[in-house]
Structure formats: C-alpha cells, structure tokens
OpenMM code with the backbone's topology and positions (N, CA, C; nanometers):
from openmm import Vec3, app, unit

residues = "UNK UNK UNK UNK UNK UNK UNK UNK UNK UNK UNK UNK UNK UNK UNK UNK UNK UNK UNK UNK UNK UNK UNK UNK UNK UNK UNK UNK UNK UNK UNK UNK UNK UNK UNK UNK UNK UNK UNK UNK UNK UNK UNK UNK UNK UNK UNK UNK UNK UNK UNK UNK UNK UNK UNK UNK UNK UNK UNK UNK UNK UNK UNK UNK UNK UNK UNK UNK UNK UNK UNK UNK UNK UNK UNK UNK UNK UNK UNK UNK UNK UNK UNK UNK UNK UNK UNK UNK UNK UNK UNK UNK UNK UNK UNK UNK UNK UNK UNK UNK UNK UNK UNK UNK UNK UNK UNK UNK UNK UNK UNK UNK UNK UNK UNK UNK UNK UNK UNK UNK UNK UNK UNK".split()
positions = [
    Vec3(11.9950, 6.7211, 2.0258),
    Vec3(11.9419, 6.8447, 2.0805),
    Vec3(12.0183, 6.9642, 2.0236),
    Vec3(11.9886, 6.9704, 1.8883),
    Vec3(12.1024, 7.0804, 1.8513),
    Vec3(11.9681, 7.1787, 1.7631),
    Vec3(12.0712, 7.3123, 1.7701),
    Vec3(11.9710, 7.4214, 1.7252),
    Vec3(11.7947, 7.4402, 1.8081),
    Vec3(11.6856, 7.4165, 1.7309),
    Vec3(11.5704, 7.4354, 1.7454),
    Vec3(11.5207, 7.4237, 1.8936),
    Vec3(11.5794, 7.2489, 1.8512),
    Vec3(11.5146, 7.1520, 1.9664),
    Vec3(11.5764, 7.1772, 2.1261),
    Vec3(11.7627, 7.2175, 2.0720),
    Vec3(11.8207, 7.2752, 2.2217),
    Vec3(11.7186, 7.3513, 2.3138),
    Vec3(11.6476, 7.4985, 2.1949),
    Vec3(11.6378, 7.6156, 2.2696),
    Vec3(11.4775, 7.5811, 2.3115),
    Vec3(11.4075, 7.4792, 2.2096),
    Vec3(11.2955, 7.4303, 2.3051),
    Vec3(11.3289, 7.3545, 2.4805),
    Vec3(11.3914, 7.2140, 2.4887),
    Vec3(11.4446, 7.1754, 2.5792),
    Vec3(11.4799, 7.3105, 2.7174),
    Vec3(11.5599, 7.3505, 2.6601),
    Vec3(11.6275, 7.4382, 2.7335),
    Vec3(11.5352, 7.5405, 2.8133),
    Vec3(11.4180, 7.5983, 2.7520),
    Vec3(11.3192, 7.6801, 2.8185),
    Vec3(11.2294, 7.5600, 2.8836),
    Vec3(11.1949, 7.4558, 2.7835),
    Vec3(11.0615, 7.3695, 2.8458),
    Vec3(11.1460, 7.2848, 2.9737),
    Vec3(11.2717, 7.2598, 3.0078),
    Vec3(11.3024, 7.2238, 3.0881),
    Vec3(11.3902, 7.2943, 3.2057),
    Vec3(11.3698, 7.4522, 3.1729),
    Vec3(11.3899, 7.5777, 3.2466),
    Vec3(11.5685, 7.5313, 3.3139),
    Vec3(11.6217, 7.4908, 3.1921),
    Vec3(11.8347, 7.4830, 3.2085),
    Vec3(11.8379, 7.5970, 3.2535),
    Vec3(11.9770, 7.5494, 3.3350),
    Vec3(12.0553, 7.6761, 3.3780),
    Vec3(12.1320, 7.7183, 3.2659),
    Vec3(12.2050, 7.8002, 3.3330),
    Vec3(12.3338, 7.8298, 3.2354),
    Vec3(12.4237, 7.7269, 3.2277),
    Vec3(12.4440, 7.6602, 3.3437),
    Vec3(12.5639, 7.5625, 3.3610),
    Vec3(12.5011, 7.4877, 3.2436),
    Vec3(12.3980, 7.4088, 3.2953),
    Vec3(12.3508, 7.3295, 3.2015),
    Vec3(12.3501, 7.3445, 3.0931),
    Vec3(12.3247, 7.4083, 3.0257),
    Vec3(12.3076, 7.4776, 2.8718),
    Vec3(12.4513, 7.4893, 2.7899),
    Vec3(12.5583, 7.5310, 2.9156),
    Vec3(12.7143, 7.5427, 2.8546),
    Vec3(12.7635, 7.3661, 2.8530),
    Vec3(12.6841, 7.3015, 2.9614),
    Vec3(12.7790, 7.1717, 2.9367),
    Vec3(12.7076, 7.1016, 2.8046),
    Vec3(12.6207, 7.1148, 2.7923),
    Vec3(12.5434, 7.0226, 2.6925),
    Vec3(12.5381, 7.1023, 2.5444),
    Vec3(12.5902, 7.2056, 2.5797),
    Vec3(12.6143, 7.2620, 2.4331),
    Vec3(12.8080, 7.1897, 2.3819),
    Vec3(12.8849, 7.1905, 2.5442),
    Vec3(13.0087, 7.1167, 2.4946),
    Vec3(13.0129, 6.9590, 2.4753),
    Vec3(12.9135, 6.9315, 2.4961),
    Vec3(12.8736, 6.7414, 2.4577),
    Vec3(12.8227, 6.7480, 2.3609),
    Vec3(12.7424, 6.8284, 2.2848),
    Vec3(12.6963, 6.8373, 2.1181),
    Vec3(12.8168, 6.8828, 2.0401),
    Vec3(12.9068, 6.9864, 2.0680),
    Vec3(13.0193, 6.9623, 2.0331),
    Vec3(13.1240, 6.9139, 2.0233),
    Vec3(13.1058, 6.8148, 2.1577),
    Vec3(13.2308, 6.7276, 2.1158),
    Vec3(13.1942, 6.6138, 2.0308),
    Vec3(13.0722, 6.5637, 1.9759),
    Vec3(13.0011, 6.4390, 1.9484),
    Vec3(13.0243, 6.4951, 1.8220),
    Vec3(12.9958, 6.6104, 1.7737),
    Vec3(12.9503, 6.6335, 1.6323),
    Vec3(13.1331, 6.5956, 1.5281),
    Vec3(13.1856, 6.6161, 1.5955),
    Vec3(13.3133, 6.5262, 1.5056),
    Vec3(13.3113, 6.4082, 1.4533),
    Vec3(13.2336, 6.3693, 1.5793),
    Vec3(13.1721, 6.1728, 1.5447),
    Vec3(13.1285, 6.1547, 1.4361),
    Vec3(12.9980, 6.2515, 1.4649),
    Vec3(12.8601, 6.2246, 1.3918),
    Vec3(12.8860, 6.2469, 1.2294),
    Vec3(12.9637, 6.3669, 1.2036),
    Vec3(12.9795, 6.3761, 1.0753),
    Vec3(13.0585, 6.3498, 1.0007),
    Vec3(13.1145, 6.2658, 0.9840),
    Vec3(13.1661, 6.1558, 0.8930),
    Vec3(13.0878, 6.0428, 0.8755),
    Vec3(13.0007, 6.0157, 0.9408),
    Vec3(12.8954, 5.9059, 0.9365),
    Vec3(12.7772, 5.9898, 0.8496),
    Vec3(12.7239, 6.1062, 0.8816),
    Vec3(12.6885, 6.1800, 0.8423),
    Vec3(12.6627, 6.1932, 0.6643),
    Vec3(12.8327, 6.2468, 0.6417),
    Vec3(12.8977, 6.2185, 0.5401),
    Vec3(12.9018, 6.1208, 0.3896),
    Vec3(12.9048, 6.0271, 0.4987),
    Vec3(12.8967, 5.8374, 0.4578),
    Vec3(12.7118, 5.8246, 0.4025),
    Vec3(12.6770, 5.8292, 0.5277),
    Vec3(12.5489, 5.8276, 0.4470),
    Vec3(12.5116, 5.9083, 0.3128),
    Vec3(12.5373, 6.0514, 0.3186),
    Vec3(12.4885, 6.1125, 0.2098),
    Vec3(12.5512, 6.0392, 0.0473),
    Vec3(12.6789, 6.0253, 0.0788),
    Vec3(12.7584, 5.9319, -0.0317),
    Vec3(12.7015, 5.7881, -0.0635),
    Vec3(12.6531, 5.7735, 0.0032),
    Vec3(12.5702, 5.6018, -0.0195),
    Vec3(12.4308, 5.6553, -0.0945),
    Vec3(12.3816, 5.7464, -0.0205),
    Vec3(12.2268, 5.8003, -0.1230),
    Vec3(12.2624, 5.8482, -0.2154),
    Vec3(12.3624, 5.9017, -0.2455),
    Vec3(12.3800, 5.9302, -0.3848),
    Vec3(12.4362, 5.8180, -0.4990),
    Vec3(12.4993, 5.7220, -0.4212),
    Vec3(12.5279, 5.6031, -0.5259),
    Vec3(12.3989, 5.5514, -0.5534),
    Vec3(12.3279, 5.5461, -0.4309),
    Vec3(12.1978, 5.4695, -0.4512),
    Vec3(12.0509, 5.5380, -0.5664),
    Vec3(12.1144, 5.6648, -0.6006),
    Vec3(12.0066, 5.7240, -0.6613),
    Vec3(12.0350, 5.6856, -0.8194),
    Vec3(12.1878, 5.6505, -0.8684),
    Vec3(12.1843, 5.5943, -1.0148),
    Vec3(12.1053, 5.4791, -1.0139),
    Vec3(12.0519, 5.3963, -0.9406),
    Vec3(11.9641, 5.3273, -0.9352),
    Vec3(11.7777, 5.3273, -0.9303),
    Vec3(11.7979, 5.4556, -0.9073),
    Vec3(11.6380, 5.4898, -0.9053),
    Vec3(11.6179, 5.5519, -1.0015),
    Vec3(11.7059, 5.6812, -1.1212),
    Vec3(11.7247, 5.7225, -1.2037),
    Vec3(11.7452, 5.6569, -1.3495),
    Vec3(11.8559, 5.5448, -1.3436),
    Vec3(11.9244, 5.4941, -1.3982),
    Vec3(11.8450, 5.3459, -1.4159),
    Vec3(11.9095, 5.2295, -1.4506),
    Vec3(11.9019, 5.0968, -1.4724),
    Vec3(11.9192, 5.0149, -1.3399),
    Vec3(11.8167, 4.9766, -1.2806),
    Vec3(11.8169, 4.9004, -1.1307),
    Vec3(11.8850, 4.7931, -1.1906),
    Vec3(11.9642, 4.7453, -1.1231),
    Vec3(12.0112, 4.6334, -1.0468),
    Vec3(12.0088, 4.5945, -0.8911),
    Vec3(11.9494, 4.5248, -0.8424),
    Vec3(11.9226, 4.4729, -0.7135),
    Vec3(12.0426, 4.4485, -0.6565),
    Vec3(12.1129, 4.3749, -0.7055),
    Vec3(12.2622, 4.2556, -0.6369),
    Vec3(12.3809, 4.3896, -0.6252),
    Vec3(12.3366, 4.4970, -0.7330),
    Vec3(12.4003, 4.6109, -0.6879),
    Vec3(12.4032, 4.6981, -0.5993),
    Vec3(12.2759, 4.7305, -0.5877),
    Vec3(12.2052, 4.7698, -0.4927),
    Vec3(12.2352, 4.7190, -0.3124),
    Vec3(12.1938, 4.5805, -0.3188),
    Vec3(12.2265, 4.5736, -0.1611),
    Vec3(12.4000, 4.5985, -0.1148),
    Vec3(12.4740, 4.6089, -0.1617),
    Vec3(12.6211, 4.6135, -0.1298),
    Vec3(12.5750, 4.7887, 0.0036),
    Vec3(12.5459, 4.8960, -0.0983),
    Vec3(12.5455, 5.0580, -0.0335),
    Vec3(12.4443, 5.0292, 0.0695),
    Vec3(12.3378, 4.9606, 0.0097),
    Vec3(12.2168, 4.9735, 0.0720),
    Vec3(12.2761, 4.8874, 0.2664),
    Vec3(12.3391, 4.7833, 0.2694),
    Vec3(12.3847, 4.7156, 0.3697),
    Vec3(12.5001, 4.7983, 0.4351),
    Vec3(12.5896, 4.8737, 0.3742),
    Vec3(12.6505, 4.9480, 0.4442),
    Vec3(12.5907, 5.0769, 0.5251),
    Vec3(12.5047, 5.1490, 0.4458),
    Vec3(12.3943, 5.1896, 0.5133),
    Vec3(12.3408, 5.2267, 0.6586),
    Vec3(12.2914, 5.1132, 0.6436),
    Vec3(12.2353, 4.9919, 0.7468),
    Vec3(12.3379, 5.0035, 0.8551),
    Vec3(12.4400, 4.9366, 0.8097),
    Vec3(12.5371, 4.9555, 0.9606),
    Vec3(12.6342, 5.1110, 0.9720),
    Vec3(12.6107, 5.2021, 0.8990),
    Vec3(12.6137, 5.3141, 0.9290),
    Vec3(12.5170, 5.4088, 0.9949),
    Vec3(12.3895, 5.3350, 0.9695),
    Vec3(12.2715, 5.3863, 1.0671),
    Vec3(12.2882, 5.3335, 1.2372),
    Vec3(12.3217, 5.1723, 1.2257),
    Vec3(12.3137, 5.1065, 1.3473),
    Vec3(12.4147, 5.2070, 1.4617),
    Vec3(12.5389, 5.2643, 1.3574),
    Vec3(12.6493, 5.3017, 1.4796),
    Vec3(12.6393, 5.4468, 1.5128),
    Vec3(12.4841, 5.4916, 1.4468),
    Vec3(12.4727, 5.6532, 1.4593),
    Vec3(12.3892, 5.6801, 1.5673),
    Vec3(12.3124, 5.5612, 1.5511),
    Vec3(12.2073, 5.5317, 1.6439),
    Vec3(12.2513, 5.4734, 1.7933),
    Vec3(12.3418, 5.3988, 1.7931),
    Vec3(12.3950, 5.3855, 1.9268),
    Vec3(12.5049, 5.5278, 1.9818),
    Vec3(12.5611, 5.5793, 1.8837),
    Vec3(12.6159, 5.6933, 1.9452),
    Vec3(12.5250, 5.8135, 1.9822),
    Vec3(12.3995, 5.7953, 1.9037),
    Vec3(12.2550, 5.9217, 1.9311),
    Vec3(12.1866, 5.8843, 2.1084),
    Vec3(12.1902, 5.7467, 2.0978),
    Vec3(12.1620, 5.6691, 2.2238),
    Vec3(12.2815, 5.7362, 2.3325),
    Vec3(12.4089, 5.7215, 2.3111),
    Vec3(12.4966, 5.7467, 2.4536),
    Vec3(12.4910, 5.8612, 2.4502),
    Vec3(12.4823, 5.9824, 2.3605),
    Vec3(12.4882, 6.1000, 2.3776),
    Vec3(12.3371, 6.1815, 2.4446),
    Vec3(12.2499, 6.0805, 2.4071),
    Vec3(12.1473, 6.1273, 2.4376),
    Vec3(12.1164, 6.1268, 2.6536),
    Vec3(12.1964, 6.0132, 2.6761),
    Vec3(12.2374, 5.9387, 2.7700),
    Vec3(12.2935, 6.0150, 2.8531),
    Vec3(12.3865, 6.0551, 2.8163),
    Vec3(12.5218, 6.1711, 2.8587),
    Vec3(12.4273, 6.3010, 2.8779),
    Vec3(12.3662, 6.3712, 2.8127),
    Vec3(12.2687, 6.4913, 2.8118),
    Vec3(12.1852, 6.4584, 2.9473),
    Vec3(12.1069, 6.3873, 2.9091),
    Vec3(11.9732, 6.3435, 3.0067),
    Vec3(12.0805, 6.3222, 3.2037),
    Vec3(12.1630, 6.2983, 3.1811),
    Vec3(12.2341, 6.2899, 3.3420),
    Vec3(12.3192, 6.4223, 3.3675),
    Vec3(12.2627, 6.5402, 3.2503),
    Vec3(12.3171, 6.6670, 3.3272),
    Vec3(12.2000, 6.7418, 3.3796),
    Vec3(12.0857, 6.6507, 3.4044),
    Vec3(11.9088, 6.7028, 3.3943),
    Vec3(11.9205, 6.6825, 3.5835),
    Vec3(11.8740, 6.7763, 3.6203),
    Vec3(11.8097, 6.7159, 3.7594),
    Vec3(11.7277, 6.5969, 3.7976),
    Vec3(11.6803, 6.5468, 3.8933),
    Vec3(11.5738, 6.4391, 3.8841),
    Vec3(11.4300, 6.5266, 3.8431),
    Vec3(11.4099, 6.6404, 3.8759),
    Vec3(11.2535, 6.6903, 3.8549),
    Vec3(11.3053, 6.7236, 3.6986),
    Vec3(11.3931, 6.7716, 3.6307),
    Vec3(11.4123, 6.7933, 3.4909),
    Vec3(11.3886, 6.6134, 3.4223),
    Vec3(11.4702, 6.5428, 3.4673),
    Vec3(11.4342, 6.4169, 3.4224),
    Vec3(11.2825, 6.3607, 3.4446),
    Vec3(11.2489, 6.3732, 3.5173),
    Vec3(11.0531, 6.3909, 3.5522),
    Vec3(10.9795, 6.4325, 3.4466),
    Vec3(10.9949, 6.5808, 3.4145),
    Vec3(10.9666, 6.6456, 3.3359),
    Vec3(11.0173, 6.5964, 3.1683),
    Vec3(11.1033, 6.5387, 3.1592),
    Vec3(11.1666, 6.4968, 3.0445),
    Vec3(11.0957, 6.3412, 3.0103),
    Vec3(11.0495, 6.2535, 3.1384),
    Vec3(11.0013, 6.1287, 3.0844),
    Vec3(10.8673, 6.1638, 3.0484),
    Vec3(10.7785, 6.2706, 3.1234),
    Vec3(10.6433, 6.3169, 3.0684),
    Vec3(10.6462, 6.3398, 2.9155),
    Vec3(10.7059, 6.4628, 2.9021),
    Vec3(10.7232, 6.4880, 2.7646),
    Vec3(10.7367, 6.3797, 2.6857),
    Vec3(10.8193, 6.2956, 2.6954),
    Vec3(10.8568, 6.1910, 2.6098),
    Vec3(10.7368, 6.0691, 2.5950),
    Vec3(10.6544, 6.0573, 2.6944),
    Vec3(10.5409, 5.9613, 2.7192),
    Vec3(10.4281, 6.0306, 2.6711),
    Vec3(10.4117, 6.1590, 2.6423),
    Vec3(10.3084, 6.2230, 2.5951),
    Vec3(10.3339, 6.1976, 2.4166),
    Vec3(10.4394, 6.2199, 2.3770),
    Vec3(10.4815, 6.2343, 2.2363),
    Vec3(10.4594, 6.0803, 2.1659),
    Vec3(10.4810, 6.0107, 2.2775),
    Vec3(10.4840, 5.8446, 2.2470),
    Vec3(10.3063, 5.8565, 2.2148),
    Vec3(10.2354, 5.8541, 2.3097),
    Vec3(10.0929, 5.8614, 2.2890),
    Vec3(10.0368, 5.9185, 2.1684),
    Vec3(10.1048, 6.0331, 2.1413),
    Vec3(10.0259, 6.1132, 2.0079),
    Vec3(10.0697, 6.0499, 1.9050),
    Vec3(10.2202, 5.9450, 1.8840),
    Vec3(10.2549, 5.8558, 1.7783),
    Vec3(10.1925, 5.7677, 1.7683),
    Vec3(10.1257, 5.7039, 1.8829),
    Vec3(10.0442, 5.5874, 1.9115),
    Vec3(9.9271, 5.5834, 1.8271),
    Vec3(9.8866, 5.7198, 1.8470),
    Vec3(9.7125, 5.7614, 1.8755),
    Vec3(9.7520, 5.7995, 1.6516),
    Vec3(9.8485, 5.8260, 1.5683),
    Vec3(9.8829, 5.8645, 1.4958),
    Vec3(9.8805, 5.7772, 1.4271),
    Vec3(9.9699, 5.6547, 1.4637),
    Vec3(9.9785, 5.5341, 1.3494),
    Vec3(9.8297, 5.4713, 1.3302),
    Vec3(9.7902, 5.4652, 1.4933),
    Vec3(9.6261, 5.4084, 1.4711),
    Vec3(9.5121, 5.4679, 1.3517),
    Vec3(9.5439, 5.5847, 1.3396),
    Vec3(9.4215, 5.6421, 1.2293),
    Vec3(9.5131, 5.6499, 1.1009),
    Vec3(9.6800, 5.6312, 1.1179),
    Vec3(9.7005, 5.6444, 0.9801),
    Vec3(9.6477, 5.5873, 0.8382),
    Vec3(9.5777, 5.4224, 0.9174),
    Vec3(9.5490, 5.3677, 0.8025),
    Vec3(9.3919, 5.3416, 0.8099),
    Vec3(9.3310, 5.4312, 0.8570),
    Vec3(9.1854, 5.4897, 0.7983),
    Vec3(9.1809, 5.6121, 0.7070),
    Vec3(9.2953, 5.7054, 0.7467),
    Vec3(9.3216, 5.8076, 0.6574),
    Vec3(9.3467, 5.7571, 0.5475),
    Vec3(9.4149, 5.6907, 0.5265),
    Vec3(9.4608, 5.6583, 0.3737),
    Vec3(9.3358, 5.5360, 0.2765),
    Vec3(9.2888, 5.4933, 0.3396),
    Vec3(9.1663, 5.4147, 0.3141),
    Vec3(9.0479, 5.5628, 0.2742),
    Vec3(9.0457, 5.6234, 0.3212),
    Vec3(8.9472, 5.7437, 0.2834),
    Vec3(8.9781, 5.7914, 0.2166),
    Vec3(9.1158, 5.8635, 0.1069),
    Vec3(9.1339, 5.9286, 0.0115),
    Vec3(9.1018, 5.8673, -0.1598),
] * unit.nanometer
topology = app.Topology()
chain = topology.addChain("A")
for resn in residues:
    res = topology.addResidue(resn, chain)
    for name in ("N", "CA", "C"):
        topology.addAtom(name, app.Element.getBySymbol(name[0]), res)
C-alpha cells in the first residue's frame, strides 16, 4: 500500500489520521526488508538477460532463475504479514469494506481470464 494505492485505500476506506500515521510507519519499517530482496531480484534479471540477448544455456540458466524463485517465495510471505499487520489497523466495518473490494476485484479477474482466451482466438 505504498504511494498511489495508500492514498486510494486511505479515502476509499475513509482512514483516520491515526490510521494513516501507523500504516505509513509499517510501510516504513518493512521497506528495509523489502529492498534488498528487491535489489536481488533486479541483479538476477539482469544476469538472466545475457541469456536472452546472448547464447542460451539452460543448465545456466536455472541456477538465477531458482534463486529467483525463492527470493519471490520470501517477498511474498513478508507482502502476506505486512499486508496482515495493515488490514488489523482497519476497523471491522473498514475490514467489511476491504473484503468487498477485494471480492469484487477477484470477480472482474475471474470474469477477465474467462474471455481472455476468446480474445486472443479473435485477433
């Protein structure tokens, strides 16, 4: 919930101030985490691009490509607790309001993947 998405949240789920100051200091304390992983990744896509540029090798390839992988897994469980940590500074009617949103967005992905592959059959 950083930048854009904060100041959407933040009106569509009508935060206080409190709220807004604590969850702006839980995006800041996380973001120390996050970016070195961050980091890591970008350094792996760039090893990985002498390979798309350059002379593939496969057996080379999976070494970055698997580290990756478990640099995604531990970004994703820390995106999970932080997300976790946020969502329990929400009231119960903000959390209400927060599972709607989230069940509506699910639907339009739903309703999205379903025609994706008539769209692409038609071009």
């Amino acid at each position: 919930m950083e930048g854009h998405s904060m100041g959407f949240f933040a009106k569509y789920l009508d935060l206080t101030d409190a709220q807004r100051t604590q969850m702006k200091a839980v995006m800041h304390k996380e973001h120390a985490t996050l970016r070195p992983q961050m980091q890591q990744l970008h350094q792996l896509n760039q090893q990985l691009r002498q390979y798309v540029e350059g002379t593939y090798d496969e057996a080379k390839v999976q070494a970055p490509v698997s580290q990756q992988a478990q640099t995604l897994v531990q970004m994703k469980v820390q995106e999970t607790r932080i997300h976790n940590e946020l969502y329990q500074l929400l009231t119960p009617d903000q959390q209400a309001k927060m599972k709607e949103f989230e069940a509506n967005r699910e639907a339009r992905m739903q309703k999205h993947m379903q025609s994706a592959p008539e769209n692409a059959q038609e071009e």
